[in-house]
Each structure stands twice: as C-alpha cells, then as structure tokens.
C-alpha positions in Angstrom: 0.0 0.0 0.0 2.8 2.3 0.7 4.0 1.8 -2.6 1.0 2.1 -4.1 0.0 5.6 -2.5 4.3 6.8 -3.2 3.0 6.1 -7.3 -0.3 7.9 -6.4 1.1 10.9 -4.9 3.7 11.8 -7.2 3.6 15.3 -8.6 3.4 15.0 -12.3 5.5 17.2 -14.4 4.4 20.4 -14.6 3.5 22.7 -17.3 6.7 25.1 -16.4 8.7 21.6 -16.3 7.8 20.5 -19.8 8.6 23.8 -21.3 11.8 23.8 -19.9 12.9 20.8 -21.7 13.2 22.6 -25.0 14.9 25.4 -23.9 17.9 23.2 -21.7 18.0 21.2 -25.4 18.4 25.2 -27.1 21.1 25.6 -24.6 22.8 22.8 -25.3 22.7 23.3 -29.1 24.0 26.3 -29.3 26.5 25.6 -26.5 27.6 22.8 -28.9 27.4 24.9 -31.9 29.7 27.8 -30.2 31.9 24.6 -29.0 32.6 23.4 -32.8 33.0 27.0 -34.3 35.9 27.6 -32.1 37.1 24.1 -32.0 37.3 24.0 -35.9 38.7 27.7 -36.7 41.5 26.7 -34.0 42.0 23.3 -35.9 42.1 25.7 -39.8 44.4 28.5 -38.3 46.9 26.1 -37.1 47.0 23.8 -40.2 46.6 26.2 -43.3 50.4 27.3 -42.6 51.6 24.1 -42.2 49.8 22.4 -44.9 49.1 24.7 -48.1 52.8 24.2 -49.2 52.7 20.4 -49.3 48.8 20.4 -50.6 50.2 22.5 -53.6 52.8 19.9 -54.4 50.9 17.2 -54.0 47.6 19.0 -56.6 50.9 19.2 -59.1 52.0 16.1 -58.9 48.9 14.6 -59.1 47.8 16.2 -62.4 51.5 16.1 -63.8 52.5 12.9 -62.7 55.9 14.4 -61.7 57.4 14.1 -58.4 56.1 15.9 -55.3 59.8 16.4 -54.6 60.4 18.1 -58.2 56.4 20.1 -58.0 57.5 21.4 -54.6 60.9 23.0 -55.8 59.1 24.1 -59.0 56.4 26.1 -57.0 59.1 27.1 -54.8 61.1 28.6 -58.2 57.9 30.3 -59.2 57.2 31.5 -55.5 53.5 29.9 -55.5 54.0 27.4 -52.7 51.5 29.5 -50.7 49.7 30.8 -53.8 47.0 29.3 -52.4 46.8 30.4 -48.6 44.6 33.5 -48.5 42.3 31.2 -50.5 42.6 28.6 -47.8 42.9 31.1 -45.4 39.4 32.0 -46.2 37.9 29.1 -46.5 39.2 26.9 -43.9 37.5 28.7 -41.0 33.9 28.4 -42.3 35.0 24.7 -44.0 36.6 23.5 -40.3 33.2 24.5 -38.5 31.2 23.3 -41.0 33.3 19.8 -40.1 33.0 20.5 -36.3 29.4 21.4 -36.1 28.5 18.4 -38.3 31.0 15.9 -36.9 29.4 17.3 -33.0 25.8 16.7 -34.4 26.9 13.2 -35.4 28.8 12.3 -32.1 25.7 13.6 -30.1 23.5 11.4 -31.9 25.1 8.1 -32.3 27.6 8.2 -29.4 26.7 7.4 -26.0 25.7 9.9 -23.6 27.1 12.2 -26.7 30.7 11.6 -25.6 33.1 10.4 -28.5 35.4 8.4 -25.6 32.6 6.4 -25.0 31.9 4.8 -28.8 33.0 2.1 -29.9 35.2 1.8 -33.4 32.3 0.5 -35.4 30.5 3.9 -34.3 32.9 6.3 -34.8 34.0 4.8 -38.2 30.0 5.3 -38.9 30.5 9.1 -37.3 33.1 9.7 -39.8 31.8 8.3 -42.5 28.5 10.4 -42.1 29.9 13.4 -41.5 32.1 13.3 -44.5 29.2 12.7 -46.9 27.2 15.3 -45.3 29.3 17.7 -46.0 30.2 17.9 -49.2 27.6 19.8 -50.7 28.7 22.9 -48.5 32.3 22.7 -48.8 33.2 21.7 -52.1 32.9 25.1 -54.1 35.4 25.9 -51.3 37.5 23.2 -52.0 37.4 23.6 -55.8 38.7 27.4 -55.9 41.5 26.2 -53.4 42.9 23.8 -56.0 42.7 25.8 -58.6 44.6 28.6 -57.0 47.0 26.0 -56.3 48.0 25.5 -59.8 49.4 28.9 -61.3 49.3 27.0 -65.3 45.4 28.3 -64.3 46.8 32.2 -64.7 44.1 33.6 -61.9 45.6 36.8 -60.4 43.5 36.2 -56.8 40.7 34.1 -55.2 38.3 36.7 -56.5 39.3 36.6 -60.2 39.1 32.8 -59.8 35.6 32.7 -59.0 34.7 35.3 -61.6 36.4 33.4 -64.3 35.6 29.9 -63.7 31.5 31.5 -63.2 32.0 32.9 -66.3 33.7 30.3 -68.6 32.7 27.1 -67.0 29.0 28.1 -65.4 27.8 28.0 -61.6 28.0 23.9 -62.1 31.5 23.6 -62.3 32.0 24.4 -58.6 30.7 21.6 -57.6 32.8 19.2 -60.4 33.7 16.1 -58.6 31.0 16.0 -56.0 30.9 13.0 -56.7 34.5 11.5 -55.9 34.9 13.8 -53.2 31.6 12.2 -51.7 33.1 9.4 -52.2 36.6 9.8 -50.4 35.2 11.9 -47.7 32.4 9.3 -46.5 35.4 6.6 -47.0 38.3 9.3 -45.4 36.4 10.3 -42.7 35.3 6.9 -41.7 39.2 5.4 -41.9 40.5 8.7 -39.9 38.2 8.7 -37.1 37.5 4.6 -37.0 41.6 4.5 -37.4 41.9 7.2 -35.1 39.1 5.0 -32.4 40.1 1.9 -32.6 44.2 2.9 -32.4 43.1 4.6 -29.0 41.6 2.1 -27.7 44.9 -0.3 -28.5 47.1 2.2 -26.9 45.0 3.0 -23.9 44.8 -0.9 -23.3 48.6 -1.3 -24.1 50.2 0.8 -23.2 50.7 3.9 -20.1 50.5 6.6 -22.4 49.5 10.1 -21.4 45.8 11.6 -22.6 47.5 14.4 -25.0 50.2 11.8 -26.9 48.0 9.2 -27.1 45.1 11.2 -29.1 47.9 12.5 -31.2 49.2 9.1 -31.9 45.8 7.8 -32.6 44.9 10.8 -34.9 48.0 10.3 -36.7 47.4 6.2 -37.6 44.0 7.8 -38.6 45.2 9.9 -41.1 47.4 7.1 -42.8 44.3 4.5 -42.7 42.1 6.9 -44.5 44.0 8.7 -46.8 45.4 5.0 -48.5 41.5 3.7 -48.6 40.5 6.8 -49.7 42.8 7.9 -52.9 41.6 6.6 -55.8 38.8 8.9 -55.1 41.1 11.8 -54.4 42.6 11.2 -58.0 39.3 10.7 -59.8 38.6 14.2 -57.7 41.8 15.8 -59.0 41.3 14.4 -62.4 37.7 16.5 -62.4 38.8 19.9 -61.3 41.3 20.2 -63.8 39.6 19.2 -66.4 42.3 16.1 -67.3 40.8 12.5 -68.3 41.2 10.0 -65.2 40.7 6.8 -67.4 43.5 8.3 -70.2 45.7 9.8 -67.7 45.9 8.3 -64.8 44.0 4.9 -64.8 45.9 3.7 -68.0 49.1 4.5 -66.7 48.9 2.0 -63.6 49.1 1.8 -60.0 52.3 4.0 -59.6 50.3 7.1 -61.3 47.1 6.2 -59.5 48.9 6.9 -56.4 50.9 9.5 -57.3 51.2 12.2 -54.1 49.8 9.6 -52.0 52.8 9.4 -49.6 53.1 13.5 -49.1 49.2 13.6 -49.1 49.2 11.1 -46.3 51.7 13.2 -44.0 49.2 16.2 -44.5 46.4 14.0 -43.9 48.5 12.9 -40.5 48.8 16.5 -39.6 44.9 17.0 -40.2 44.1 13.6 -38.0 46.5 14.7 -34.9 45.0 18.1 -34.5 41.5 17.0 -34.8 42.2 13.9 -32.5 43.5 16.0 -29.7 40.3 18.2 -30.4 38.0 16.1 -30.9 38.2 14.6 -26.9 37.4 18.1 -25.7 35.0 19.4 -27.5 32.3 17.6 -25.5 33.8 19.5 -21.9 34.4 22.8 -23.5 30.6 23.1 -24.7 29.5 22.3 -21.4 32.0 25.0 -19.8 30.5 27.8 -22.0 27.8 30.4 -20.9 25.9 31.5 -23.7 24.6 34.9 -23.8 21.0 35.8 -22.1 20.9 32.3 -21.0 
C-alpha cells in the first residue's frame, strides 16, 4: 500500500517543467554549436600554414604525374607554394566548422551519452563516414577554388578573379565538379580517420601507459594514414575532375604507380589534419559544457 500511494502521490510534471525541456536542449545546441565554431577555426588556423605548401605539391603532382619532390621545388622557383593560402585562409574557418558542427551533431547522436570516448570503433567509423558525406555539398565550391589557385598553369591573379572566371567560362556547375568522388573519399576518409583514429586509441590506452594528450595525437596520426590509403583513388578521380584532365587516359591507363601518385606527401598532411583533430576532438564535449551562452 505504501507503494502504491508513493506512485499515487507523485507530482506529475508540470507545465513550467515540460517547457523547460526545449529550452535546456536550445542551450545545449547552441552551446555545442559555439563549441565546434571555435574548436574548428583553432584546428584551420593552425594547419593552413603548415599544410598549403605540401597540398600545392601534391595538386601538381597529381595532375603532372611528376614528383612531389620536383612540384614542390618548382612552385618554390615560381614563388607559388602559398599561392593558395589566402584562399585557404578564407575558407578553412567556415570549412573546419562546418566539419566541427557536423562531426558534434553526429557524435551527439550516435555516441553514447554524446561523448566520442565512450563509442565504440564501429561507431565512430559510422560518425566519420557520415559526417564526411554530409558535408560535401557545403564545402566543395570551397575546396574547388583552393585547388585551382593552387596550380598557377590556371593564370588567376586572386581568389576573387578565380571565382569570376571559372563563373564565367565554365558556369555555376563547375564548382561543384567532382562531387561525386569527393563524396566518395570523404564518407570513405572520414570513416578510416576517425575509425583509425578510435580503434588505435583504444589499442594504446589498453597497451600501453600513455598520457591523454600523446595518445590522441598518436591515434589521430594512424588515422590519417588509414584513410588517406583507402581513400585515394577517389582523391585522384577528384583531381582528375577539377582540372579538367581525363582520369581513365591519364591516370588509370598508366597504372598503380600514377594512381597513387602524391599519395605518400598527401598522407603526411592527412597525418597532420588527424592529430589536431584527434587532440580536439576529446574536448570538445567538456568545453561546450563550460561555456555560458549569452541571455541564457
């Protein structure tokens, strides 16, 4: 009977109670949101220096078929290793919280209790892999003006005369050539980097007394190798698109050497990518939860 009247005499939940369900969940969201912005432009401004040198390389010697060795000291001749960065400068803020904010909406979704520690490597190969085919739509006109201002055979005196001349010789379509192969390699990418980048943690922290900081680094880094080498056929059939070159005629025919030409430089970048976002990636969860969002 006690039992019985405890049940009975429970307060249900309130009106007020029910309404504030919706706006804790607001909170949260845009807590998360703030969370990936910065999280993201921290991972772009730290990379883009690092990185545009050995991306512009690596776009020459996968549409030349030359060395990335020979491409870089060409570029370097020419002074156009950071052709490039204020293109990437621009576009890596709004392209690394477009990752971020997709990549937290994922992890709060699938992973339990919303924490990315917690998941298992056949969940956060799933994460990846669904965040990198949900964002392609957004980021690849980014993506497309940034290789072309990597290759100075295009002539384009800025990123602004790069738009205007691609919009007005190749149409509004052409930003998004490749779509397809970039959805392609991002979904599989995305998946080997942060499945990689899981299941690597997971090895180390059962293996070995590493501390937190190394050990994401390390994890991140094996990340970057697993899904860059999975990934690259798709990042040459991508290549072959934006520069207008036939993939079956000049890559494909020439074997596997060409097909994976730049894939040993590209991984290294990749590597530097993985270890910045897998030392991130573990904190983004705690610094969410230590903002205070405006009027809140």
């Amino acid at each position: 009977m006690a039992a019985a009247s405890a049940v009975i005499s429970a307060p249900a939940p309130t009106a007020a109670a029910e309404t504030a369900k919706p706006k804790a969940q607001e909170v949260v969201f845009w807590r998360e949101a703030a969370a990936a912005a910065i999280g993201g432009s921290i991972h772009a401004l730290i990379e883009q220096p690092i990185t545009t040198p050995i991306e512009a390389a690596i776009t020459q010697t996968q549409v030349n078929g030359k060395g990335f060795v020979w491409n870089f000291k060409d570029l370097f001749r020419q002074g156009a290793l950071y052709r490039a960065l204020p293109t990437a400068l621009a576009g890596a803020v709004p392209k690394a919280v477009i990752h971020y904010s997709i990549l937290n909406f994922y992890i709060n979704s699938f992973a339990p209790e919303g924490d990315m520690k917690k998941a298992d490597g056949r969940t956060a190969t799933g994460i990846g892999m669904a965040t990198g085919a949900s964002e392609v739509a957004l980021v690849n006109p980014i993506n497309f003006v940034k290789f072309r201002m990597q290759r100075p055979e295009w002539g384009y005196t800025g990123m602004v005369d790069a738009i205007q001349t691609i919009y007005r010789v190749e149409g509004v379509g052409a930003f998004w050539k490749g779509a397809g192969a970039v959805l392609c390699r991002n979904t599989i990418c995305n998946g080997g980097m942060v499945g990689g980048y899981k299941f690597t943690e997971m090895a180390l922290n059962s293996s070995f007394d590493i501390p937190d900081g190394p050990r994401h680094m390390m994890a991140g880094a094996c990340g970057g190798v697993v899904g860059s080498f999975v990934s690259y056929p798709f990042e040459m059939l991508r290549a072959a698109k934006t520069h207008n070159i036939s993939f079956m005629d000049e890559i494909v025919s020439k074997g596997p050497k060409r097909i994976l030409a730049g894939w040993a430089p590209g991984a290294v970048r990749l590597v530097v990518s993985s270890a910045i976002m897998g030392s991130i990636i573990p904190h983004l969860k705690a610094f969410s939860n230590s903002l205070v969002m405006p009027g809140r």
